[in-house]
N, CA, C and O of each residue as an XYZ file, in Angstrom:
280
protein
N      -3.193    -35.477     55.909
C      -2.489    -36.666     55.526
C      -3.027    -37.889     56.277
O      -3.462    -38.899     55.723
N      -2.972    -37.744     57.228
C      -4.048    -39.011     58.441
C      -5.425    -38.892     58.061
O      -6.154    -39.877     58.180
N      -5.812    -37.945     57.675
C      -7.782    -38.071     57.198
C      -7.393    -38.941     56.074
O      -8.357    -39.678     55.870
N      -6.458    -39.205     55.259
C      -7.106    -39.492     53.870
C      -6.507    -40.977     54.346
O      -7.047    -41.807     53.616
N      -5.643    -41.609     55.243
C      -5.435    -43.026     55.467
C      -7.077    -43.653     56.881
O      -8.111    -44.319     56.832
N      -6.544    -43.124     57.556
C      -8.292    -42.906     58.643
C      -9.314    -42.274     58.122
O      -9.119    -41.291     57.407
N     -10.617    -42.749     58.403
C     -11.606    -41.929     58.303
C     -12.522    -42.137     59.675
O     -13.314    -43.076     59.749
N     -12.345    -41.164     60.774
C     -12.509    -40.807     61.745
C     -14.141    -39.944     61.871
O     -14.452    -39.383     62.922
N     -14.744    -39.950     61.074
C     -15.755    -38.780     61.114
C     -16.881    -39.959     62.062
O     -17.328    -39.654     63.168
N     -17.221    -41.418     61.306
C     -17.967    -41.864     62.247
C     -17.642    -42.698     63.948
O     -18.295    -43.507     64.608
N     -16.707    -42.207     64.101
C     -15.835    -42.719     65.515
C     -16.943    -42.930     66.497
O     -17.821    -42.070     66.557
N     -16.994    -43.919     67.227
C     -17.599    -43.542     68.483
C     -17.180    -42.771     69.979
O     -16.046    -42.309     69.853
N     -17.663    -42.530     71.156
C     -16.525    -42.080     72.087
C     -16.003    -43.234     72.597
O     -15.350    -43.076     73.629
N     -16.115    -44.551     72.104
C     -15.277    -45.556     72.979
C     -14.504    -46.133     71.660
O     -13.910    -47.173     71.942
N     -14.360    -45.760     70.373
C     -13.202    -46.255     69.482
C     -11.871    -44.763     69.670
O     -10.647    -44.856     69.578
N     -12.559    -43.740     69.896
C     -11.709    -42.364     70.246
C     -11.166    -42.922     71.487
O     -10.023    -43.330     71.279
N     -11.510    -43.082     72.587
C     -10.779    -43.801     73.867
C      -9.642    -44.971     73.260
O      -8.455    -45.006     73.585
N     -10.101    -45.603     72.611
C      -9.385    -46.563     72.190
C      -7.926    -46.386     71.402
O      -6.805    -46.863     71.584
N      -8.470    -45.515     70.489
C      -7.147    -44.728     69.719
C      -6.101    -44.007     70.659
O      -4.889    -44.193     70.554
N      -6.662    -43.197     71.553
C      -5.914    -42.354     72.750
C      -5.346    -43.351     73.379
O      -4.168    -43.013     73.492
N      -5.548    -44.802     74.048
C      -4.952    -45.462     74.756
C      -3.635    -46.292     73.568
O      -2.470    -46.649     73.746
N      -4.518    -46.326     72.445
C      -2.914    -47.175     71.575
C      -1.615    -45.884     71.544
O      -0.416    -45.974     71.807
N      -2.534    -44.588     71.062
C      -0.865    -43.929     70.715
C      -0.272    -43.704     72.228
O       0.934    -43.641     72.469
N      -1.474    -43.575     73.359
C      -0.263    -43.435     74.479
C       0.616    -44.593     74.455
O       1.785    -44.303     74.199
N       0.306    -46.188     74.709
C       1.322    -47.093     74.574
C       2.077    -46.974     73.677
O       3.255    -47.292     73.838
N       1.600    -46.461     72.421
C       2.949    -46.680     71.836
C       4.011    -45.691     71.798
O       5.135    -46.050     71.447
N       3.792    -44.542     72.107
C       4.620    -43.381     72.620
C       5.193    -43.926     73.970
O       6.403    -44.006     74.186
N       4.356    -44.244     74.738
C       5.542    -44.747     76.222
C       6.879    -45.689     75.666
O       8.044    -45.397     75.935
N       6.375    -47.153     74.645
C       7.155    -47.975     74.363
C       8.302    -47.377     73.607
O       9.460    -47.792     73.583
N       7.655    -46.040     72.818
C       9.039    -45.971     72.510
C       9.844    -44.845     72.997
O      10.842    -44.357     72.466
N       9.198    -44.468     74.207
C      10.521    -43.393     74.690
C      11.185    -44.692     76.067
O      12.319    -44.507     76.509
N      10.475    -45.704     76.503
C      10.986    -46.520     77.341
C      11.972    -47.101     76.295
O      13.082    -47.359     76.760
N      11.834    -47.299     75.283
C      13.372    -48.389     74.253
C      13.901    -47.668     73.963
O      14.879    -48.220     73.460
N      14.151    -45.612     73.797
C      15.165    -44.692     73.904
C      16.056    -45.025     74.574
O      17.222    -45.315     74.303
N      15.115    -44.962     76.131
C      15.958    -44.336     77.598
C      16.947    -46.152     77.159
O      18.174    -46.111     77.062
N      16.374    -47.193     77.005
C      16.988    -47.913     77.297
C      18.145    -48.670     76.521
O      18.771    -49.642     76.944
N      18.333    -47.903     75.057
C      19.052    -48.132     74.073
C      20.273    -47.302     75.170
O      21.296    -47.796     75.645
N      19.661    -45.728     75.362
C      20.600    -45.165     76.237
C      21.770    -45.089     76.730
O      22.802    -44.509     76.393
N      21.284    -46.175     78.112
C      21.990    -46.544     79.287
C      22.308    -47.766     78.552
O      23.505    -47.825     78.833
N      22.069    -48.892     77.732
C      22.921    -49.941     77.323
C      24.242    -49.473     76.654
O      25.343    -50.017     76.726
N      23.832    -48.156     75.875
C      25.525    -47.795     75.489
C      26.110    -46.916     76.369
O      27.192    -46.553     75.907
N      25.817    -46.305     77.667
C      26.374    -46.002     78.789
C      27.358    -47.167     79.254
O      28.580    -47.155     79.403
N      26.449    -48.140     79.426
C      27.656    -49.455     79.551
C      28.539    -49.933     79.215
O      29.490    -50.250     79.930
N      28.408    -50.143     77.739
C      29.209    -50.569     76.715
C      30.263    -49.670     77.037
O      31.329    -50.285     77.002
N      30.411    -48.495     77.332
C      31.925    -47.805     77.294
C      32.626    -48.065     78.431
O      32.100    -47.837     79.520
N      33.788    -48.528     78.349
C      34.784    -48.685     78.802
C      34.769    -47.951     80.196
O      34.437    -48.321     81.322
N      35.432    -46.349     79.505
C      35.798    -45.643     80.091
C      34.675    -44.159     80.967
O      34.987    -43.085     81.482
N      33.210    -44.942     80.724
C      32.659    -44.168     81.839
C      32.782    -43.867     82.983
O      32.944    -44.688     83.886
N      32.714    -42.396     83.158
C      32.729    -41.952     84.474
C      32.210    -40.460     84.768
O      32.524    -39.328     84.399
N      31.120    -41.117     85.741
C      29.556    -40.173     86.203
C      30.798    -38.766     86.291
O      32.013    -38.766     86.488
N      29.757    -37.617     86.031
C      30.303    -36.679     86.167
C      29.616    -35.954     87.775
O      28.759    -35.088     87.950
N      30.346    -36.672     88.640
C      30.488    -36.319     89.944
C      31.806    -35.551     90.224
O      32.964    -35.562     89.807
N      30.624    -34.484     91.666
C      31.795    -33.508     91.894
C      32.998    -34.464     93.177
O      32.752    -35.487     93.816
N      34.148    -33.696     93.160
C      34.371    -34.141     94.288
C      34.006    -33.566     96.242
O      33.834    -32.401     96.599
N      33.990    -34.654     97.035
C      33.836    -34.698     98.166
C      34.721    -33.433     98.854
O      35.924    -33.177     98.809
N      33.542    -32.732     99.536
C      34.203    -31.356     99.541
C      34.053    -31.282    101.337
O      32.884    -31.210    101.718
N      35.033    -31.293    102.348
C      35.147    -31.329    103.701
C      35.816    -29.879    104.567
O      36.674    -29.019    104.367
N      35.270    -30.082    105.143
C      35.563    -28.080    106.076
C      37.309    -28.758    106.689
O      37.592    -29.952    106.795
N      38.195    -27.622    106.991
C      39.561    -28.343    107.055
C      39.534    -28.195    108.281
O      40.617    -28.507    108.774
N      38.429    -27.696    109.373
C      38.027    -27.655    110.467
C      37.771    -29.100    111.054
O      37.931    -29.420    112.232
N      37.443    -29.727    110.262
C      36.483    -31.260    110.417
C      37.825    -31.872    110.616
O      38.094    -32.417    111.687
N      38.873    -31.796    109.417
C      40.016    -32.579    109.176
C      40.623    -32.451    110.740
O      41.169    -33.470    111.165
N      40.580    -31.446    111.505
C      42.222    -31.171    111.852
C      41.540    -31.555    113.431
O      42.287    -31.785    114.381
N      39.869    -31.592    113.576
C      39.484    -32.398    114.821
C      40.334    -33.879    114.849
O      41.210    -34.193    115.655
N      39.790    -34.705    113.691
C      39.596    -35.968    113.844
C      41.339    -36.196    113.776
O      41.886    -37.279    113.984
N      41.988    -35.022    113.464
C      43.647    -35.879    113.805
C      43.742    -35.360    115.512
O      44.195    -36.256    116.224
N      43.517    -34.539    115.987
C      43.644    -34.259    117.045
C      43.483    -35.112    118.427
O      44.222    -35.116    119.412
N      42.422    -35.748    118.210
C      41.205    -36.644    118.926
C      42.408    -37.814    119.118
O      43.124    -38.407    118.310
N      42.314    -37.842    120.179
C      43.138    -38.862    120.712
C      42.384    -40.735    120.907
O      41.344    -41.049    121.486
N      43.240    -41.514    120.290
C      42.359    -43.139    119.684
C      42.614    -43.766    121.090
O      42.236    -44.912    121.333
């Protein structure tokens, strides 16, 4: 399907370099305007909230710092 829109047979090795450097940019550009469609509707919601664990403390730790005289 690409041979019959390109015709690639007389390429040189610096129009082949050339091709390799456009589809990489344009593959970066568009997984960089994914990620960043993304996180703009990460924002947009209201009610986000990271799925963090909670803060987890030894009850050893706790029962120093009441002890410890100020």
């Amino acid at each position: 399907m690409l041979s019959r829109l390109i015709d690639s047979s007389g390429w040189t090795a610096e129009q082949w370099l050339a091709a390799t450097i456009l589809v990489f940019i344009i593959i970066t550009v568009i997984v960089v305007a994914h990620r960043m469609v993304r996180i703009f509707q990460i924002s947009v919601k209201s009610k986000y909230k990271p799925n963090l664990r909670p803060l987890r403390r030894n009850k050893s730790h706790v029962k120093l710092n009441r002890e410890a005289p100020e």
